[in-house]
C-alpha positions in Angstrom: -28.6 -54.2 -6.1 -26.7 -52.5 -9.3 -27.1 -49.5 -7.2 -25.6 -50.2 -4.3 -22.9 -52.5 -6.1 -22.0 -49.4 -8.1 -21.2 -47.5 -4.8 -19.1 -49.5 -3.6 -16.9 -49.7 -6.5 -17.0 -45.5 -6.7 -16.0 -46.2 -2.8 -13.2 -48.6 -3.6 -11.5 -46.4 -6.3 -11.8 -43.5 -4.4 -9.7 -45.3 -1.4 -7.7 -46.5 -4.1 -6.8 -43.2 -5.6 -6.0 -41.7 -1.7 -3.7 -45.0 -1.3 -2.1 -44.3 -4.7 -1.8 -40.6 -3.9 -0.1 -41.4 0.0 2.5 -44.1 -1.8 3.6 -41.0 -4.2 4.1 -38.8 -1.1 1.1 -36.2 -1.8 0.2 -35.8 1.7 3.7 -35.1 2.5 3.4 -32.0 1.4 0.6 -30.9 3.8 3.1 -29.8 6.2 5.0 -27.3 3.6 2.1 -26.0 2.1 0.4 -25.1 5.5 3.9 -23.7 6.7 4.2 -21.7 3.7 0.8 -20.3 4.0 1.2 -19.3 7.0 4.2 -17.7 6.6 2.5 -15.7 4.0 -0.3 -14.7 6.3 2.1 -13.4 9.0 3.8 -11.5 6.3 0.9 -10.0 5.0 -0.5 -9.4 8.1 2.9 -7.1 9.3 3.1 -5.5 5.9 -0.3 -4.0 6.7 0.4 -3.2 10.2 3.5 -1.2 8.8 1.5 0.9 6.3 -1.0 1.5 9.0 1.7 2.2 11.2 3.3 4.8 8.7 0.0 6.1 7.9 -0.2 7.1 11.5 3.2 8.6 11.3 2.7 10.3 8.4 -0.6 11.9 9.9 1.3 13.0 13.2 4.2 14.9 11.4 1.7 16.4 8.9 0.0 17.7 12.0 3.8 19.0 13.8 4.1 20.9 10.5 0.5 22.4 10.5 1.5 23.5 13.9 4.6 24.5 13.1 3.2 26.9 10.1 0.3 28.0 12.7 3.0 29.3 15.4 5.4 31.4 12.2 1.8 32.5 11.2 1.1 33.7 14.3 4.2 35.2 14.9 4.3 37.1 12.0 1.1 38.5 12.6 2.3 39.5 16.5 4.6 41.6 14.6 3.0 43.2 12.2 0.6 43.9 14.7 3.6 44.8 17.1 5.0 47.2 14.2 1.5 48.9 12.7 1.0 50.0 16.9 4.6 51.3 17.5 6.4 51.8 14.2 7.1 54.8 12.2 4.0 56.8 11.6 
């Protein structure tokens, strides 16, 4: 019987406590906090999608200049080739 009388006082003040806590406005700010956090999700969320997308960027003009330094590479060797066949012996 002590048990069971002790549990429901626990169970009172706890309502108690939630009552007391609603009357001060606590659960009010549910709504902000949930908006801010998601707010911060979304902007997390497109801060990584831009370094991913620069990443990707970066990659594809680091490869137009490896192609670019291929191509003068391979021209200059055209004509050196070019000049060691029909230059000045």
């Amino acid at each position: 019987m002590c048990a069971s009388s002790r549990a429901s006082w626990v169970v009172a003040a706890s309502i108690g406590a939630v009552e007391a806590l609603k009357d001060q406005g606590i659960c009010r700010w549910n709504y902000p906090l949930r908006s801010h956090q998601q707010k911060a999700k979304n902007n997390i969320r497109s801060y990584y999608e831009a370094t991913k997308l620069s990443a990707q960027s970066s990659s594809a003009i680091s490869s137009k200049v490896t192609n670019d330094k291929l191509k003068q590479s391979e021209e200059s060797l055209r004509k050196v080739m070019y000049l060691s066949c029909w230059g000045p012996n």
